[in-house]
N, C-alpha and C positions, 0 to 999 in steps of 0.2 A: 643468127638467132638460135636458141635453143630448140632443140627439137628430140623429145627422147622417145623411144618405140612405144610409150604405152604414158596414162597419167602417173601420177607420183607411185611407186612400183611396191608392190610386195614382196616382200625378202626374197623367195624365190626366181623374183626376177629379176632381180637386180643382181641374184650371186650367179645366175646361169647367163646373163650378160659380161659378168666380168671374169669367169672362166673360160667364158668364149673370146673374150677378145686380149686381153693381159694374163697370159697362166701363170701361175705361183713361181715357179722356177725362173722365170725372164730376169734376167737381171738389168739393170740401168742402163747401161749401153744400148742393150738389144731397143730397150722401151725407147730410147733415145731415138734410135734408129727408123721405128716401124714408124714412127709420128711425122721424123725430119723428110720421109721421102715424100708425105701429105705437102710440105709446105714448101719442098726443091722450088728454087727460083724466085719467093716471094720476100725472105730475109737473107741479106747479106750480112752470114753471121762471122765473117772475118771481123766487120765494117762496125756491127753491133760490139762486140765483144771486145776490140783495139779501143773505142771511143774509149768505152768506159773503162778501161782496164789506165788509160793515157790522164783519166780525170780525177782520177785517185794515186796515180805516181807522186812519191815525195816533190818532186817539182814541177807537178800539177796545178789547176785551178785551186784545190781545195787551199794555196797557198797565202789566198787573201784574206787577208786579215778581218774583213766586214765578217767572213764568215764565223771568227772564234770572239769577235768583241774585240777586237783589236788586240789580242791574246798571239805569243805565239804559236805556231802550227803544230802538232803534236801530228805525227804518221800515225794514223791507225789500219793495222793491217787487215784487224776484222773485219771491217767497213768493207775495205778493198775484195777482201776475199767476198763478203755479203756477196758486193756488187757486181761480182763480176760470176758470179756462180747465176745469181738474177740474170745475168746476160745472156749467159748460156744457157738455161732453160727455157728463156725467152724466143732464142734462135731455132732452138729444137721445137719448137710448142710443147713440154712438156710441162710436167707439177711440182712443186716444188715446198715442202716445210722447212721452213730453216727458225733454229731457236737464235735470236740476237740480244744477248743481255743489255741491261739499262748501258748508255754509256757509249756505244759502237758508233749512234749515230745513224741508225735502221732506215729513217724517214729517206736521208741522202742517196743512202744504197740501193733503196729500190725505185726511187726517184728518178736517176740518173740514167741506169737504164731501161725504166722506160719511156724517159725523154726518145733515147737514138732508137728505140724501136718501134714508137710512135709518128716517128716521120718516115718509117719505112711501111708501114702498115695503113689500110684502109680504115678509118672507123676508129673509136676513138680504145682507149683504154681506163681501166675504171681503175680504182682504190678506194674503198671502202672500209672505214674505222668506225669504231664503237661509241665513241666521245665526241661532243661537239669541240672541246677545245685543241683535239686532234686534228681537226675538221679546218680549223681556224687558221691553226697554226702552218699547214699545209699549203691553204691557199692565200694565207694573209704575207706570208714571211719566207716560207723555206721555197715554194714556185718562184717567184719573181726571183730573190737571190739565184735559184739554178740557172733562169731564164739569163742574167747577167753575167754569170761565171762562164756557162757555154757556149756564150753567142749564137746559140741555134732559136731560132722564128718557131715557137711554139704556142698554143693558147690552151690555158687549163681555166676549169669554172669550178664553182660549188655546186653540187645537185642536192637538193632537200625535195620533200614532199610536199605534193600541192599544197596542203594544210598549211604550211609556212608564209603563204602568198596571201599577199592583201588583192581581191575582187574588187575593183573598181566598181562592176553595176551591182554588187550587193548592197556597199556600202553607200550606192547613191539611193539604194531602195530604203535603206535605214536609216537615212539622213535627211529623206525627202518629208515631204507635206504628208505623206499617208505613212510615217515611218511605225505610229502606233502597231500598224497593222502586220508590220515585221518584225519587232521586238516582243516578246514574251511579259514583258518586267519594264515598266517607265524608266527603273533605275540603271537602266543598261545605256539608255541615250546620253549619258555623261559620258561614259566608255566611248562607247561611240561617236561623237563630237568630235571627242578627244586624236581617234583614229584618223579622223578626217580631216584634223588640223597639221597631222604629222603624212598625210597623205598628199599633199600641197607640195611637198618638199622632197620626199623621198625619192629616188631615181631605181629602186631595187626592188620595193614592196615586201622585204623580206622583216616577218615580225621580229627576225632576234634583230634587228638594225634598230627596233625602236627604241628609245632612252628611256624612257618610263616605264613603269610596269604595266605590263596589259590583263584584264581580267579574260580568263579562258573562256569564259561564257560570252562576254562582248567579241572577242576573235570569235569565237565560231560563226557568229551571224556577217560577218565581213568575211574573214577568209574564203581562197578556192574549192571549191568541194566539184569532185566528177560529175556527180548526179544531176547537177543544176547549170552547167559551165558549156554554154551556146555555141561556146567556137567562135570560128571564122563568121558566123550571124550575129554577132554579138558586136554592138555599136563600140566596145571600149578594147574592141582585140586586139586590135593595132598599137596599140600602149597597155597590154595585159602583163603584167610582171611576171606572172607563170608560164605564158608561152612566149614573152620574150626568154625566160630562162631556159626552156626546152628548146629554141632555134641554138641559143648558145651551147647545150648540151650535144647536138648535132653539129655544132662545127667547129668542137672541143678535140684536141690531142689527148689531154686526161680529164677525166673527170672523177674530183672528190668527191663519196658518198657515203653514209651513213649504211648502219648495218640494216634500221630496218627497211630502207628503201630498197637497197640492194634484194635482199630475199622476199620482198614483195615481188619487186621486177621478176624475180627468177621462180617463182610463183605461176606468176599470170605467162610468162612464158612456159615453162616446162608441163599446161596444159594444152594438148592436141588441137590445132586448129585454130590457136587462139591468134585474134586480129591485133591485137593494142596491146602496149606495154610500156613501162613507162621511161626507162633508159634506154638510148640507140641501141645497135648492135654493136657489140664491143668485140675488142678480138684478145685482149689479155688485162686478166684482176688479181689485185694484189688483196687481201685478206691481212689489213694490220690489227693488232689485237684480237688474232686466232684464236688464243686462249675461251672465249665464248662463242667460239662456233656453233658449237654443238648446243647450246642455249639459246643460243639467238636464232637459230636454224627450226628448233624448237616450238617456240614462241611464236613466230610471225609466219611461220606454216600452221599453226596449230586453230585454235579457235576462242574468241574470248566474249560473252556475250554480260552485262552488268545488266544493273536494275537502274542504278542511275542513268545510264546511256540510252533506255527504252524511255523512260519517263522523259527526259527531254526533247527524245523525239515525240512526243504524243504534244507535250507543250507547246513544240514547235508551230501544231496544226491549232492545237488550240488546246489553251488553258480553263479549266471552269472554275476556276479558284478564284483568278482574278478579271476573267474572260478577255482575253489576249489569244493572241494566235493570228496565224493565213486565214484560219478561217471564218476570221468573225468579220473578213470582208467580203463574203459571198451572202450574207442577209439572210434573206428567207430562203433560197437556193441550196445554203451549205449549211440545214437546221438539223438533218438528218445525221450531217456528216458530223455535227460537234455532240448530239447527243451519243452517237457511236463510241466516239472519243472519250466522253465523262465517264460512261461505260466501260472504255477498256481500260482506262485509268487507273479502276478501283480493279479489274483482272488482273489488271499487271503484278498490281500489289498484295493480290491474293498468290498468284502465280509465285511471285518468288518468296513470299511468305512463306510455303511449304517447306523450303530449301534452306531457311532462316531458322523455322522452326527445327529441324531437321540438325541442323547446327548447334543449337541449344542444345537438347537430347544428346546429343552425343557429345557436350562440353567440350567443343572443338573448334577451329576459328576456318581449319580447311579439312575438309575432308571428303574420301574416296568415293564414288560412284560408281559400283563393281554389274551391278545388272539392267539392263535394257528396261524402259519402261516401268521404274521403277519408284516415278512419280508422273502424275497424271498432267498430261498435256493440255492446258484448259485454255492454252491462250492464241494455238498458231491459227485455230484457226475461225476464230474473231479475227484475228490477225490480216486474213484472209479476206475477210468481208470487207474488213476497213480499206485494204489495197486496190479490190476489182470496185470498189464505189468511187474510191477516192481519182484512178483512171478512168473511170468513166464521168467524173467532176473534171479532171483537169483539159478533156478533151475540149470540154463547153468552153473553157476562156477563151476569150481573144488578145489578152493583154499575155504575150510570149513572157514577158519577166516574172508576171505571177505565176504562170504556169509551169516554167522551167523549176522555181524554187518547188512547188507541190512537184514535180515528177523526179526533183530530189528527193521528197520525201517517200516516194513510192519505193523507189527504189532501195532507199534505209529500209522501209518497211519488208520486203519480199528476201533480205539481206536478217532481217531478225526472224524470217519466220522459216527460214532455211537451218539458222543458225539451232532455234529450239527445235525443231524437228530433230539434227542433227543427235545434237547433244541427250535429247529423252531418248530417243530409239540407240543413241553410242553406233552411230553408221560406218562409223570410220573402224578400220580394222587395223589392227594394231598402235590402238590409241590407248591410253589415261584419261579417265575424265576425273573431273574433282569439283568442287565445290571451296570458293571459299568468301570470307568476309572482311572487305577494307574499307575504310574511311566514307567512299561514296554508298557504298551497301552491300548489297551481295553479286560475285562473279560468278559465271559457270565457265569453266575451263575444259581444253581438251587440247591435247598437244600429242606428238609422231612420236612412240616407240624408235620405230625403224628410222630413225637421224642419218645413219653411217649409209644403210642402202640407198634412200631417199638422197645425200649427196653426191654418193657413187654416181646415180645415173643421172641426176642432174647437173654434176658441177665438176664433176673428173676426166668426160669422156676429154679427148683430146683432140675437139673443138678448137678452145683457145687456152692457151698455157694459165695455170691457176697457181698463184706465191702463198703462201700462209707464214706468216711471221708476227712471233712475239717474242717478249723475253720469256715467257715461262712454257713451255710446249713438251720438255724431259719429263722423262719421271727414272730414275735412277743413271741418267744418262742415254736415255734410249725414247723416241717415237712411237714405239709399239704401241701404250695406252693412248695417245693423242691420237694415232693412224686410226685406230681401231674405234673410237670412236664417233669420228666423223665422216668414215670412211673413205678416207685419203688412198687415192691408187696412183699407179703409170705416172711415179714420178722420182726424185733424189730428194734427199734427207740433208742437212747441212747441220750442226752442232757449234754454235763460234764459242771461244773463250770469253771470260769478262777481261774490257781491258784495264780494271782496276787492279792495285794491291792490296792484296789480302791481310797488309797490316792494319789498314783503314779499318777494320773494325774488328772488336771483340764481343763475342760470344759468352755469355754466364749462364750457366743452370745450377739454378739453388737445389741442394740435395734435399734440404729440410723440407721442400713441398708436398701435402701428402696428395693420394689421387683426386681427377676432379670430382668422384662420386663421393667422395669420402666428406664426412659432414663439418671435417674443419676446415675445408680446400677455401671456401670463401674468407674467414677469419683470416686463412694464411694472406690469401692475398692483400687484403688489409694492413699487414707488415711489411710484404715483399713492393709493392708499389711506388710507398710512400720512400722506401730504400733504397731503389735505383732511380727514379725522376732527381731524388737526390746529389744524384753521382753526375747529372749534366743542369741540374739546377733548371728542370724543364724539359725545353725542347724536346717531347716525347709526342709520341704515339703508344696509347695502350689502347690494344683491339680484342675486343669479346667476344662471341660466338652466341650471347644471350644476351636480347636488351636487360632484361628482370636481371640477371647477374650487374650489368652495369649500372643498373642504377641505384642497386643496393649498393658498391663498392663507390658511389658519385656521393651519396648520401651520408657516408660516412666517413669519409676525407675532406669532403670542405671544408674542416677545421685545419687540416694540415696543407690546403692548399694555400687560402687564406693567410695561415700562420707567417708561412715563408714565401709571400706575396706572390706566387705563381701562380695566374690564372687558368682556371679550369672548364674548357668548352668541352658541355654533352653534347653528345648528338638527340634529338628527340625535344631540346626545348626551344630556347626563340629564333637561335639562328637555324638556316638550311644549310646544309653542308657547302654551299660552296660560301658561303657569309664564314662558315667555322675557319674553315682552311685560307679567306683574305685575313681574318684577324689572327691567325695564327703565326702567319707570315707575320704581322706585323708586328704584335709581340713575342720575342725573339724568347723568351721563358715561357711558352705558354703551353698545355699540356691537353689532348685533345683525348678523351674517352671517346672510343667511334666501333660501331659495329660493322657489319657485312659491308656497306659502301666502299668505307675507308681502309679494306685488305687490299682492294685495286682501282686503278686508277688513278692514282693522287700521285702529283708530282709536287714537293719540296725539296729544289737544292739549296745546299748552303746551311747555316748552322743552324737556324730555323728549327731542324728533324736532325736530331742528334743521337736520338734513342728511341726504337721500335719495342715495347714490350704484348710479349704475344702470351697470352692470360691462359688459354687451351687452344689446340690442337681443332684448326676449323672443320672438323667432320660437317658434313649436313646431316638434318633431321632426319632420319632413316624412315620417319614415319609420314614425313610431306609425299601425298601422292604420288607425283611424281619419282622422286628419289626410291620411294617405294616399289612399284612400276618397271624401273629399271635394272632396279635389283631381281625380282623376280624372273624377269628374263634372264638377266646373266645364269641366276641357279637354274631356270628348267634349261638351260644349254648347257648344262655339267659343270659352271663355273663358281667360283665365290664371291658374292656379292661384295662384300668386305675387302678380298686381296683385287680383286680385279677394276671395282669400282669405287667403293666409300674412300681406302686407302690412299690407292693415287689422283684421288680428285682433293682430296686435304692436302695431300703434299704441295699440289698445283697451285691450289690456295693460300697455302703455307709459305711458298716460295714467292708469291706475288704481296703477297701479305710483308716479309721482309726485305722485298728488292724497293720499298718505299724508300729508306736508311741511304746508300749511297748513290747518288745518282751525276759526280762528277767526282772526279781526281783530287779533288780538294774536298771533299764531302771525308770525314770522320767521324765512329760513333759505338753505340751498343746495341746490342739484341738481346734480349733478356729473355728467354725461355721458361715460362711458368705453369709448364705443362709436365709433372712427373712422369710421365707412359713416355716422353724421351732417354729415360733410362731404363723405368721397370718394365717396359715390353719391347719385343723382340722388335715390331714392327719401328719402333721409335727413333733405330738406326737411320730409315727411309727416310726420315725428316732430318737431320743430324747430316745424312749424305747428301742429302740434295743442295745443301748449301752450298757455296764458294769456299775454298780452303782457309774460312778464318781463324786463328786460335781458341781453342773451348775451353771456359772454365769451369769447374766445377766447382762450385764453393756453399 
């Protein structure tokens, strides 16, 4: 388990830990060295390193045919090299970035050896990706195959978060005779019904297993939740799908996981003292899709409090709207407690009306939060009164199932009243706070500055060997801005080549585009679009960096999309992105306008994705808190916000942005650069170099 000298650390200490224990000058070997003597006698790293090195030989395993589609075998040396560099970090306990372009075959590589190092080792090993359909792909397809090609007795699981697990006595509370008295909303009992018809059948309890769509609001009154979840007292434990999952998680060789479970787990661990957590102890993690480390590290360290998510808790206890609620079964007993609640209701909604209002003013959708107490705190502590009454209500039941849901909600409760404290007094030091507003209402935000030390001391020491692997991790061929950002230590670096030909695709930059600020940059693109979709009759991706740009540029081509019968999927109208990307595939001319989502993560091989055109140069908004924030700091540290940050985080972007285009040997196509600062600034070479050796046009 995790155990670091101190809670999530201050720069300070985290830099005077890692020049005490890895000095600047060490080189790889030495690092190598100082860790391997920690771990003398527990890995047999002839043993580890031979397996894997023997299962990637040209006349190896990998030579079955199941495995290529019944295609012939193609040696790919990458892979080999990946895998067997993965081996040997593994032996040594050390850390490990390696960049693996699309193509290598990544999942196999590091797969393989931590199969053989998994049955040398105590306790299970983790892998954790960004994507559920990474997630899927893992354990649905590429485990079982390796299980078959190596003949080695191993067991891997999926690990997802409680919230995924269908509750057995929630759903019997909301299905029963008094279900009124747990639903909110009559109209959620059809949801529910629903739940419980597919609950009869299910062997998993896992919501993405169910076939129809479920409403989030009917899942949250069934699903598991900490707060309210009896354990071993609980009549339905013995058949609980969440802790059958967790024993399977415990007597797991690997286990698949999700990025925000992982940095939760590594959360509640890397606090002092702490009892519970929610992944075994692991002794080595692979980090797929690195590339959002530093984001995701961010995020699920950080703090997120909505207005939607308070109002549904207060609903939960009781509604006055349409008087629903727990507690409108405690009669005259729980009279106090519901007019408390009508009362906080309308706080709530005063409370973040200020932050609403605040938004308006300053004609902004997010924005920064720079001084302590700089809106008045009118709610924590009502907040307050509501929790030591409502504990001192839940003592009086006798009925455990009522009581347990109310000591859920307590809990929620002293969890939001922690969170606003937080966030109005800004307690956290070296934080960002911000404000912003989406769909459900208003969020208040607050996320780590310090990412790089805060990983250092949680996630580097050499404990247990740590892999980081994606395709995009360079920035002109080098780890320095990836290292430094996440702060990657006490470990080797790995670079592979693409195994593609760089004839496979060409590269165009129109000279005639003027800059993107320039007031005819939009018109331009109005010519240049409709000009290359032309040249593959479809099969494109054009990716924006502004929705308002894309929808003007959507707006005005449906007559030319139309014309020449190609059809045209936004993003933003009826379908959801992963609806855009089935009908894409499906029709083989179809042409997808897509912002931010669709620069990463989308996999089409085949000719499907025949043309990438990249519209500008994905910088982020320099002026989102955040990004903001972080710039700040690089300059009061003597650095350039601009060269050291905005620059090679667009590049990063930029390159994941066009590693959509070839994703197999047979994959051919274009990239269309519609960004002018690729030639009239200096920096534009950076984008231009980062690429694979394609041929460039200029025309």
């Amino acid at each position: 388990m995790i155990k670091p000298a101190s809670n999530l650390p201050p720069n300070e200490h985290a830099s005077r830990w890692a020049s005490e224990n890895i000095p600047e000058y060490m080189q790889e070997e030495e690092a190598f060295e100082c860790v391997e003597d920690a771990a003398a006698g527990q890995i047999n790293r002839l043993e580890l390193e031979t397996s894997t090195r023997r299962f990637f030989e040209p006349e190896g395993p990998m030579r079955n045919s199941e495995v290529h589609g019944g295609r012939p075998y193609e040696y790919r040396p990458q892979q080999a090299a990946m895998a067997e560099k993965i081996a040997e970090i593994l032996a040594v306990r050390s850390n490990l970035c390696i960049e693996a372009p699309t193509g290598i075959g990544k999942s196999f590589a590091y797969l393989i050896p931590l199969i053989f190092y998994a049955k040398q080792s105590p306790g299970p090993t983790i892998v954790s990706t960004e994507t559920i359909n990474l997630q899927e792909q893992l354990v649905r397809k590429d485990i079982p195959l390796l299980q078959k090609l190596t003949g080695e007795e191993f067991y891997a699981t999926l690990a997802k978060g409680r919230s995924n697990y269908l509750c057995l006595r929630r759903l019997r509370l909301v299905t029963g005779e008094r279900s009124e008295e747990y639903l909110p909303l009559a109209s959620l009992k059809l949801e529910t019904d629903r739940i419980a018809h597919w609950a009869e059948e299910t062997t998993e309890g896992d919501r993405d297993s169910i076939d129809f769509r479920v409403d989030q609001a009917a899942w949250s009154f069934v699903c598991c939740e900490a707060g309210n979840c009896l354990g071993p007292r609980c009549q339905f434990y013995r058949r609980c799908f969440y802790w059958k999952a967790r024993r399977e998680w415990e007597d797991a060789d690997i286990i698949v996981a999700n990025h925000a479970l992982f940095f939760t787990d590594l959360k509640m661990k890397s606090i002092e003292e702490a009892e519970q957590s929610l992944l075994p102890e692991y002794n080595a993690v692979v980090i797929d899709e690195a590339h959002t480390l530093e984001n995701n590290a961010a995020e699920y360290l950080g703090l997120r409090l909505s207005s939607a998510g308070m109002i549904s808790f207060l609903n939960r206890l009781f509604n006055p709207d349409n008087a629903k609620g727990l507690l409108m079964r405690g009669g005259e007993d729980a009279l106090e407690l519901r007019r408390m609640l009508a009362e906080l209701k309308d706080q709530v909604k005063r409370f973040f009306s200020q932050f609403e209002q605040f938004l308006l003013e300053q004609q902004e959708s997010v924005k920064r939060v720079c001084q302590p107490g700089a809106f008045p705190d009118i709610l924590s502590n009502k907040l307050e009164s509501l929790r030591v009454t409502l504990s001192d209500y839940s003592k009086m039941q006798d009925d455990k199932d009522f009581r347990a849901e109310l000591d859920s909600q307590i809990q929620k409760c002293y969890g939001f009243i922690t969170g606003i404290t937080n966030f109005i007094q800004m307690s956290f030091t070296d934080f960002v706070y911000w404000i912003e507003e989406d769909r459900s209402g208003i969020v208040l935000r607050a996320a780590p500055l310090n990412v790089p030390e805060i990983l250092t001391e949680i996630m580097f020491k050499p404990s247990f060997p740590v892999v980081l692997t994606s395709a995009t991790l360079t920035v002109r061929k080098s780890f320095d801005y990836f290292r430094s950002r996440v702060g990657f230590m006490n470990g080797a670096e790995l670079r592979l080549d693409s195994p593609f030909d760089s004839n496979q695709v060409r590269v165009f930059l129109p000279q005639s585009m003027p800059e993107p600020n320039h007031e005819t940059y939009s018109t331009a693109l109005l010519e240049q679009i409709p000009r290359f979709v032309s040249i593959t009759q479809g099969k494109a991706f054009v990716l924006f960096t502004s929705y308002q740009l894309l929808r003007r540029c959507a707006d005005n081509l449906r007559h030319f999309f139309e014309d020449n019968d190609i059809s045209l999927l936004i993003q933003g109208e009826e379908l959801n992105r992963s609806a855009m990307l089935k009908e894409f595939k499906r029709d083989v001319n179809s042409v997808i306008f897509g912002t931010d989502s669709f620069w990463t993560g989308v996999d089409v091989p085949g000719e499907a994705l025949s043309n990438v055109i990249v519209t500008k140069f994905p910088f982020a908004v320099p002026s989102h808190p955040l990004i903001e924030a972080r710039s700040e700091r690089i300059e009061s540290n003597g650095g350039s916000s601009f060269m050291h940050y905005s620059l090679p985080e667009a590049v990063l972007k930029f390159r994941q942005g066009i590693g959509r285009l070839i994703r197999s040997k047979n994959d051919n196509g274009i990239i269309v650069i519609l960004d002018r600062r690729a030639v009239s600034k200096r920096y534009g070479k950076m984008f231009i170099d980062s690429l694979p050796p394609y041929p460039v046009q200029f025309i």
